[in-house]
C-alpha positions as CSV (number, residue, x, y, z in Angstrom):
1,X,-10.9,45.2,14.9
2,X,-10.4,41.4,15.0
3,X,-12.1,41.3,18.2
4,X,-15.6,41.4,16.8
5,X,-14.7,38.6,13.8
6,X,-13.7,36.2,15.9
7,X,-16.7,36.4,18.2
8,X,-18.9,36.0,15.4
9,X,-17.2,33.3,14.2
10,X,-17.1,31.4,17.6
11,X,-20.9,32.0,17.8
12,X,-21.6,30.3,14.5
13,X,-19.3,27.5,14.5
14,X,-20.8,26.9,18.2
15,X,-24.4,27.1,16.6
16,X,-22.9,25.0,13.5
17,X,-22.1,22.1,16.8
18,X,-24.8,22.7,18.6
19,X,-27.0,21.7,15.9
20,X,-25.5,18.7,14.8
21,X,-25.5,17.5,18.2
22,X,-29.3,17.9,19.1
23,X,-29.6,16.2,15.6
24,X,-26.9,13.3,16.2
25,X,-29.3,11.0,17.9
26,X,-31.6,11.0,14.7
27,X,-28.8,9.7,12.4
28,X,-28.2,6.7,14.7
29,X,-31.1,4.5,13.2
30,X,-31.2,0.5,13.7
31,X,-30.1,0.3,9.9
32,X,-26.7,2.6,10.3
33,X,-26.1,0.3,13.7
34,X,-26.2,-2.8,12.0
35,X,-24.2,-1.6,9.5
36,X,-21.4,-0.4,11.3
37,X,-21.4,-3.7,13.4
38,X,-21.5,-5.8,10.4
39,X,-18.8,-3.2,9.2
40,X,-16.6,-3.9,12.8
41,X,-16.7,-7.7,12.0
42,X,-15.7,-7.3,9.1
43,X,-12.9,-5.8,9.7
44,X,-12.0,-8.2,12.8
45,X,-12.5,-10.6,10.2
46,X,-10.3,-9.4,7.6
47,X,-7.7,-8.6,10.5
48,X,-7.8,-12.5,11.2
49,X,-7.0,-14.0,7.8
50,X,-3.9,-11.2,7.5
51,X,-2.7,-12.8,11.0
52,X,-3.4,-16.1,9.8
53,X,-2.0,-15.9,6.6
54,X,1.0,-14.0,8.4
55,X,1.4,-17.3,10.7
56,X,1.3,-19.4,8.0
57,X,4.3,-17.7,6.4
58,X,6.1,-17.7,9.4
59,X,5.4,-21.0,10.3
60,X,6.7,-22.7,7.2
61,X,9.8,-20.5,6.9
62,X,10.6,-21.7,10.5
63,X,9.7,-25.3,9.5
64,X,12.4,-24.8,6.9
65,X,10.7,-24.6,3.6
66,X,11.8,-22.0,1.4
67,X,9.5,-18.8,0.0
68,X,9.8,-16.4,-2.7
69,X,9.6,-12.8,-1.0
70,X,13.6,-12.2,-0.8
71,X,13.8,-13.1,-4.6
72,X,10.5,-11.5,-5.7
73,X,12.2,-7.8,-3.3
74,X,15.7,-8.1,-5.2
75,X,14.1,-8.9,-9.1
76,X,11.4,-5.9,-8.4
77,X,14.4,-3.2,-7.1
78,X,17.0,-4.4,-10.4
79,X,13.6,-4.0,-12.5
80,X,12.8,-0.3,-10.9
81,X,17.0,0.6,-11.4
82,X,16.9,-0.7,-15.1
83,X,13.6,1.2,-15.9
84,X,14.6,4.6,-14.4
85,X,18.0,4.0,-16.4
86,X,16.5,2.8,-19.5
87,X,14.1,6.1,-18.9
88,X,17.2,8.4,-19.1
89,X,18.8,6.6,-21.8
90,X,15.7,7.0,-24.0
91,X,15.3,10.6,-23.4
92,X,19.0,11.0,-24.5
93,X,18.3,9.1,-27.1
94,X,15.2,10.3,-28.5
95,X,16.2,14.1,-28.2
96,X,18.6,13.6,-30.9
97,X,15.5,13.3,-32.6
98,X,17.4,10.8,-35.6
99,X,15.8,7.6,-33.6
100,X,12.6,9.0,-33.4
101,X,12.7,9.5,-37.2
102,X,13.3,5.9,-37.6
103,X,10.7,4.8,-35.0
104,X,7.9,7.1,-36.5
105,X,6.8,7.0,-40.0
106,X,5.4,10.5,-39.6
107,X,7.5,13.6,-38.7
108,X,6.7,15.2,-35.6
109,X,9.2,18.0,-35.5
110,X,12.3,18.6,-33.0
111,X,9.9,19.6,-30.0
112,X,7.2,17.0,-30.8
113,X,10.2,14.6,-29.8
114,X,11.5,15.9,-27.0
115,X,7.7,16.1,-25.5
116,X,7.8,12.2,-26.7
117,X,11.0,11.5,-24.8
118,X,9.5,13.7,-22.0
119,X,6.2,11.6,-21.8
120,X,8.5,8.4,-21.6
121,X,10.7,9.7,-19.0
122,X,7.5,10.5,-16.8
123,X,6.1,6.7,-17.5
124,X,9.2,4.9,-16.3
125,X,9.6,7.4,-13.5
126,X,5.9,6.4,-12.8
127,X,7.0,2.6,-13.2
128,X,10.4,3.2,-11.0
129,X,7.7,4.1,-8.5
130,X,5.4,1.8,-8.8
131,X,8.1,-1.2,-8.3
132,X,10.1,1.4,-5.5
133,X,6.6,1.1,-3.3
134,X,6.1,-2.5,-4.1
135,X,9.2,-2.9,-3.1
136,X,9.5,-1.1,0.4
137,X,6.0,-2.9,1.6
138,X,7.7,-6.6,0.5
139,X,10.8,-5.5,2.7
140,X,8.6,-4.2,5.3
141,X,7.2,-7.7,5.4
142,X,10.5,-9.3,5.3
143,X,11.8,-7.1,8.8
144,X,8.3,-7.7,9.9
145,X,8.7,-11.9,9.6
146,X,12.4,-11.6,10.8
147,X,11.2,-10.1,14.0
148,X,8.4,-12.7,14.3
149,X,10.9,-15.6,13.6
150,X,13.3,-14.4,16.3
151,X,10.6,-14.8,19.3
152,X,8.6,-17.7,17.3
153,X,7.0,-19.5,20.6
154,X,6.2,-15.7,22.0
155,X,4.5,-14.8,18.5
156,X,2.9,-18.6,18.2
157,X,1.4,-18.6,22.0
158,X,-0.3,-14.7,21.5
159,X,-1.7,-16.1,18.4
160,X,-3.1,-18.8,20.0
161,X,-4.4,-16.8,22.8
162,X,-6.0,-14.1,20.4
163,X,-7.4,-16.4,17.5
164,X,-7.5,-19.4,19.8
165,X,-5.9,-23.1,19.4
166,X,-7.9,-24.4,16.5
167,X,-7.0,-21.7,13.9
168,X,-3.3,-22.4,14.3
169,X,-3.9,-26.2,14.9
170,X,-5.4,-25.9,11.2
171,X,-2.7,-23.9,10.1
172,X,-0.1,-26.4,11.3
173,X,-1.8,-29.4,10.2
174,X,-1.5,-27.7,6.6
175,X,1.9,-27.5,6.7
């Protein structure tokens, strides 16, 4: 019974193929190839300056000078702990419906506040998040510049292979 599904199937999606493959070699005009070359330096281009601007950072903690990503990590977790906190301290809070009363002018009624506490609960849940992700991609970067600190010379001669001697010849003289 299935048999006969399946074969139709296989026939169309083969047709389906087939016909975007005989057609395939119309869509690749000079116009979308230029594109998507421009589109591929780009992209090496933007890959570059992230290196680059990942060598700088490197480069000056090595020298010595101090940077801001350890404090910026530890103030952006205490701020996610205290919002997610102050979250289920409000909704406490605001059930009891007796601060609401003083906050609003207007009555809302007993479930109009809990909906209210509700809504704010889901906001500094959505904040915790926010500075939670935030968060893990700064201390991905910190691992990330540990592990290029440990084997500076390795890391500094592929990036002078890759990028060349002048990019991180420029990026020294800044420093």
């Amino acid at each position: 019974m299935l048999c006969p599904y399946l074969f139709l199937i296989a026939i169309t999606l083969g047709g389906i193929v087939g016909f975007l493959a005989f057609l395939a070699p119309d869509f690749a005009t000079d116009k979308l190839m230029s594109f998507l070359e421009r589109w591929q330096r780009l992209q090496t281009e933007r890959a570059k300056l992230n290196e680059l601007k990942l060598f700088a950072l490197v480069s000056r903690i090595h020298i010595g000078k101090r940077d801001k990503y350890i404090f910026f990590t530890m103030s952006l977790r205490i701020v996610g702990i205290v919002a997610i906190f102050g979250a289920l301290l409000g909704f406490l809070w605001l059930e009891g419906n007796e601060g609401l009363k003083k906050l609003i002018p207007f009555s809302i009624g007993p479930a109009g506040s809990v909906m209210v506490a509700f809504i704010a609960l889901i906001l500094s849940f959505g904040v915790f998040v926010f500075f939670l992700t935030t968060s893990v991609r700064l201390f991905r970067q910190l691992i990330l510049i540990r592990t290029k600190l440990s084997s500076y010379e390795e890391y500094r001669k592929q990036l002078k292979k890759r990028w060349g001697p002048e990019e991180i010849s420029k990026i020294e003289a800044q420093l």
